[in-house]
C-alpha positions in Angstrom: 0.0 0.0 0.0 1.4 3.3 -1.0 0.9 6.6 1.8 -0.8 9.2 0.8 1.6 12.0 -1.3 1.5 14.6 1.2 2.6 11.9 4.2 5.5 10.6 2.1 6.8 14.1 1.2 7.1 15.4 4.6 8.3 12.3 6.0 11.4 12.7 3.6 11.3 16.3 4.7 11.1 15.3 8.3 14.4 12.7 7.2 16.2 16.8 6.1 15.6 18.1 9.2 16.8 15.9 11.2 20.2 15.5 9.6 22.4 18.0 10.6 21.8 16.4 14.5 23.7 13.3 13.1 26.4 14.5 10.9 29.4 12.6 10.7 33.3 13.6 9.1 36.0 11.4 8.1 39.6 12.6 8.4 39.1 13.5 4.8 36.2 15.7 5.5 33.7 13.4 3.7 30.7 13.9 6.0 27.6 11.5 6.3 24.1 12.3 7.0 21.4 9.3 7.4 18.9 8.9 5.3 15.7 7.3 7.2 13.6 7.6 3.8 16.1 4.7 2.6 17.9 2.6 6.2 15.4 0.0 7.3 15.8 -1.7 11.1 13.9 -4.3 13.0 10.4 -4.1 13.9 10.4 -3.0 9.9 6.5 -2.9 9.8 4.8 0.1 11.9 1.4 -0.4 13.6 -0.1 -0.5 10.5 1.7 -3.2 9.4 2.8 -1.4 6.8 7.0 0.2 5.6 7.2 3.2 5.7 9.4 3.8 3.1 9.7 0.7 1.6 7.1 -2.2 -0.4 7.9 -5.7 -0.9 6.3 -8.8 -3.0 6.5 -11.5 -4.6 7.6 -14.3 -1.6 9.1 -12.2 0.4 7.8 -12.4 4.1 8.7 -9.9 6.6 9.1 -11.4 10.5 9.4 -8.6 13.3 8.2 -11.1 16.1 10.3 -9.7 19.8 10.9 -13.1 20.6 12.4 -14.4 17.6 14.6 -14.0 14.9 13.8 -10.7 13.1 14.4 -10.3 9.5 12.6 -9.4 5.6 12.8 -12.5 4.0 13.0 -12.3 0.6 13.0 -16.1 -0.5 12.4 -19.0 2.1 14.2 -22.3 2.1 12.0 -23.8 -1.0 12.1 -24.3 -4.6 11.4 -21.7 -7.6 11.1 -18.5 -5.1 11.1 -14.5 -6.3 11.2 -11.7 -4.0 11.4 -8.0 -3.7 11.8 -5.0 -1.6 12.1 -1.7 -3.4 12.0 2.0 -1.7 9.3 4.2 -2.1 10.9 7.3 -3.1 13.7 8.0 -5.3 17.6 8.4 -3.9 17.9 11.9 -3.1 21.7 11.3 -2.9 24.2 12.2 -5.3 27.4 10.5 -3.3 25.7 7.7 -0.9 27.3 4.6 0.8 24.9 1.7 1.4 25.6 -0.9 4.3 23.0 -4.4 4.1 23.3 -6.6 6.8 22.6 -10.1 5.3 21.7 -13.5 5.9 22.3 -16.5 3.0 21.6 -19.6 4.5 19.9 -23.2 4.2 19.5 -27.2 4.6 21.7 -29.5 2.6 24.9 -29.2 0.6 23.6 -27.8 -2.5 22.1 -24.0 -2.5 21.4 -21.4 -4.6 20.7 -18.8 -6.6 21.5 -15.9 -5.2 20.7 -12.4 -4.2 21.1 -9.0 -5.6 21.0 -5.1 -4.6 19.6 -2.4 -7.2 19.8 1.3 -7.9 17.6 1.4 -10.9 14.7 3.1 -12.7 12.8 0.6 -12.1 10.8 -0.8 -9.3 9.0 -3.9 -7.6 9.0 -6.0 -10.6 9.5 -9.7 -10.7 12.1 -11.2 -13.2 14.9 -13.6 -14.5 17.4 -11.7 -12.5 18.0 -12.6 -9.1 14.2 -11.8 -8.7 13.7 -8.5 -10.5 14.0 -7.6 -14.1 16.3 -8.1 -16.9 16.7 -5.3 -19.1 17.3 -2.8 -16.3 18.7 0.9 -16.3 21.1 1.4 -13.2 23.2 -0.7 -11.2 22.7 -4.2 -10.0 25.5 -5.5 -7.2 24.9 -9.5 -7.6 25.9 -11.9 -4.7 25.7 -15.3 -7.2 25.6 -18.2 -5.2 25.2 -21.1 -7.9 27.9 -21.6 -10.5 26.4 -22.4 -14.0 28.4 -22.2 -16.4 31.8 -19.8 -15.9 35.0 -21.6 -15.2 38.0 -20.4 -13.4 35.2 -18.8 -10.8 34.8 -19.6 -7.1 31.1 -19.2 -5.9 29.8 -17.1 -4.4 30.9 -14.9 -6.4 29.9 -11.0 -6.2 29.8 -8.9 -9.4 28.4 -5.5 -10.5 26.4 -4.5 -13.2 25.2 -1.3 -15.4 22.3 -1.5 -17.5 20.8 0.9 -19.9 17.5 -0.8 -20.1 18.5 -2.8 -23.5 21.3 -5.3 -22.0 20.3 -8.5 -21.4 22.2 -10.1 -18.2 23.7 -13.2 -19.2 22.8 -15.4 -16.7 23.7 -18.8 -18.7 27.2 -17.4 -17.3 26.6 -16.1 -14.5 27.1 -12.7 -15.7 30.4 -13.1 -17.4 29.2 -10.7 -20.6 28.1 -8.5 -18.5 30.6 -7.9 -15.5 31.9 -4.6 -14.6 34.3 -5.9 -11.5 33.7 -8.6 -9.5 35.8 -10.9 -6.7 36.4 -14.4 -5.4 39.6 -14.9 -7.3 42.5 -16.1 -4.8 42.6 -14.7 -2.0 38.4 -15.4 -2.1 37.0 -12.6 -0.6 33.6 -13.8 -0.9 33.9 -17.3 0.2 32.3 -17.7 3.5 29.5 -14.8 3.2 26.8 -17.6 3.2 26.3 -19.5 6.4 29.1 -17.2 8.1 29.2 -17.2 11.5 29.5 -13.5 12.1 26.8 -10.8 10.4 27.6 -10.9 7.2 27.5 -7.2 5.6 27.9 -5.5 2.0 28.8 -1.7 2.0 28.3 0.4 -1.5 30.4 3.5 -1.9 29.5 6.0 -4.5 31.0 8.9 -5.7 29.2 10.8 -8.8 31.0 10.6 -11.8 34.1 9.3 -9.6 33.7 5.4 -8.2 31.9 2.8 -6.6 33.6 0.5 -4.4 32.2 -2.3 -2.8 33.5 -4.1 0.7 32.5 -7.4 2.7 32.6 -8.2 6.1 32.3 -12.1 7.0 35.4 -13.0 8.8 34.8 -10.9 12.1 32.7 -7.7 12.9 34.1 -4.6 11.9 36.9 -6.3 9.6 36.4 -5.2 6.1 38.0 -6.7 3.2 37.6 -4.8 -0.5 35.6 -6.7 -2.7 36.6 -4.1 -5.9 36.8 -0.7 -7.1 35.1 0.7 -10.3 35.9 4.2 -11.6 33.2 6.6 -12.8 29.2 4.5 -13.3 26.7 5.9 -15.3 23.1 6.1 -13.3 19.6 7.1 -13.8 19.2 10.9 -12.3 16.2 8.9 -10.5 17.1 5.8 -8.9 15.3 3.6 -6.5 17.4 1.6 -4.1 16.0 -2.6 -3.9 17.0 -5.7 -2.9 15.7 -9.1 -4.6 16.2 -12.7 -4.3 15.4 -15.8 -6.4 15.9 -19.9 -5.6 15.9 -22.4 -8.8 15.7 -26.4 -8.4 18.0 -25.7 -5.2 16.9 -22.8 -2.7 18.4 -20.7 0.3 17.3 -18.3 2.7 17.8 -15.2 1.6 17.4 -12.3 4.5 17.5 -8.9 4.8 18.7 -8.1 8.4 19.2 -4.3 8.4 19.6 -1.3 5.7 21.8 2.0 6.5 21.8 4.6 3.9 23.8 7.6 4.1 24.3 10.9 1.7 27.7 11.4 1.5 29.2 15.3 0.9 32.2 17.4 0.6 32.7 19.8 3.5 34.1 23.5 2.9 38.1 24.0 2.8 38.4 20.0 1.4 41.4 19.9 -0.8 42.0 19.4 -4.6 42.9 15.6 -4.0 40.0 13.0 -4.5 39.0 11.4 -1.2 40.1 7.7 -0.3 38.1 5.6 -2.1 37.2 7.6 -5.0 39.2 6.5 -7.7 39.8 9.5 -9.8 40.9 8.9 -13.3 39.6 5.2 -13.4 37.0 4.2 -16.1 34.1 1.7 -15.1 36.3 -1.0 -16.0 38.6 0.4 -12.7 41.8 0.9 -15.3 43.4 3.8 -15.1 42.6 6.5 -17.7 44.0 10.3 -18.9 40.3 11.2 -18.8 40.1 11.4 -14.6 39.6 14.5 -12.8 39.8 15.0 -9.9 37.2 16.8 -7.3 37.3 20.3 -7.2 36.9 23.5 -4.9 33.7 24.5 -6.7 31.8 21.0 -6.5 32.1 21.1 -2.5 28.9 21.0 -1.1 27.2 20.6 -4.4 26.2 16.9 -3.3 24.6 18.2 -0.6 22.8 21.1 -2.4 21.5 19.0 -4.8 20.3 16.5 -2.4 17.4 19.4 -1.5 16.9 20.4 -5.2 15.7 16.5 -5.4 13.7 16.5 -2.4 11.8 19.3 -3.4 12.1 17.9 -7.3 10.3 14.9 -6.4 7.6 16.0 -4.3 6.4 18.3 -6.9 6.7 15.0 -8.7 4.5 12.9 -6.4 2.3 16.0 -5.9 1.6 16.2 -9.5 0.8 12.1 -9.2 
């Protein structure tokens, strides 16, 4: 059920607010603000039982119960699942980082298919894809689970992809055609994120027109290991942030434990060097190229102006709706 317009405007309004009281700075003045509109966190469901800020379907169950385990589920332990949960409202963010608390996990020896995370035009559709749709526009992180047909790979196996809403994903190979960086080549970063024994957690970095770079944690809490590094991604100006699951012959778990979303910004008197992390002069390939530039005095603060000129943007959107 979607909220009213007027509700779900001024509770991304309320989300403004409320973010200079929870600024945070790096040491390379790269400050965070949460975004609420986008960060979901046990019960999930308010007394409604309704999201907020977010809809699901497909199989995707959502259990808040205070005495046990509390999670969205987006496929259960069964055969020939598809689930979805998708945000309401468009990323206001230019910059963001993304951190998904996760679950993958299941009965027997043989499991599969996998999950994925989105930042597309798109929305709440069911598909071929890890749950959602092929043909996309945006980006699609995919956290592959069952090897098909792509030697030289160890699953799981954790790849990104850009769409422009003609690609077909090439799921016959697990995405070879179609990968923009990727890892589980030796040392195997991503062996071990299903059935871990610690919370297992994904963490999306973006920089506009600069880099995405993608870490894990599975081995211990708060140890990160660098999954890969892109340079500059094309993405829709309006991009909704979802999560989607699908099980084949063989099936898994796939759970959705927590969602923290942050806007990401430049703060005055920040020097001429890109930030760590951003990989200036990298094309989407992460090679190095004599195209890069580098972030500059004038674009400081711009992520965070234009994060208003979107708020605004799209509630005269969803007013006109």
């Amino acid at each position: 059920m979607w909220l009213p317009w007027p509700a779900s405007l001024l509770w991304l309004l309320a989300t403004c607010v409320d973010v200079y009281a929870a600024v945070e700075a790096d040491p390379n003045n790269i400050r965070t603000i949460p975004l609420r509109s986008h960060s979901l966190a046990a019960p999930f469901l308010d007394s409604d039982m309704q999201s907020r800020f977010y809809d699901f379907g497909g199989d995707t169950i959502i259990r808040a119960d205070h005495n046990l385990d509390r999670y969205v589920r987006l496929t259960s332990d069964r055969p020939s699942q598809e689930g979805w949960l998708f945000s309401r409202l468009p990323l206001p963010a230019t910059n963001w980082e993304i951190e998904v608390e996760f679950k993958i996990h299941g009965q027997g020896s043989l499991h599969g298919d996998g999950m994925a995370i989105w930042l597309t035009k798109q929305r709440g559709q069911i598909g071929p894809v890890f749950g959602s749709v092929d043909r996309f526009e945006g980006l699609g992180i995919f956290i592959d689970t069952y090897k098909n047909q792509r030697p030289g790979v160890v699953f799981p196996y954790v790849m990104a992809m850009v769409g422009n809403s003609s690609v077909t994903y090439d799921k016959d190979h697990d995405g070879k055609e179609n990968e923009i960086a990727g890892c589980s080549k030796p040392p195997a970063q991503a062996r071990g994120i299903r059935s871990a024994s610690v919370p297992t957690k994904i963490r999306l970095t973006y920089f506009a027109e600069k880099s995405l770079t993608v870490d894990l944690q599975y081995r211990a809490e708060n140890e990160w290991t660098e999954c890969f590094e892109t340079g500059p991604l094309p993405l829709p100006s309006v991009s909704y942030l979802g999560f989607s699951a699908e099980t084949g012959e063989l099936s898994d778990n796939h759970d959705i434990i927590s969602i923290e979303t942050k806007n990401k910004y430049i703060s005055k008197g920040y020097s001429d060097q890109a930030p760590a992390g951003a990989a200036a002069g990298k094309d989407a390939s992460g090679r190095g190229g004599r195209g890069g530039r580098q972030f500059r005095r004038e674009q400081e603060g711009g992520s965070w102006k234009w994060f208003f000129v979107k708020v605004f943007a799209f509630g005269g959107v969803i007013g006109g709706g």
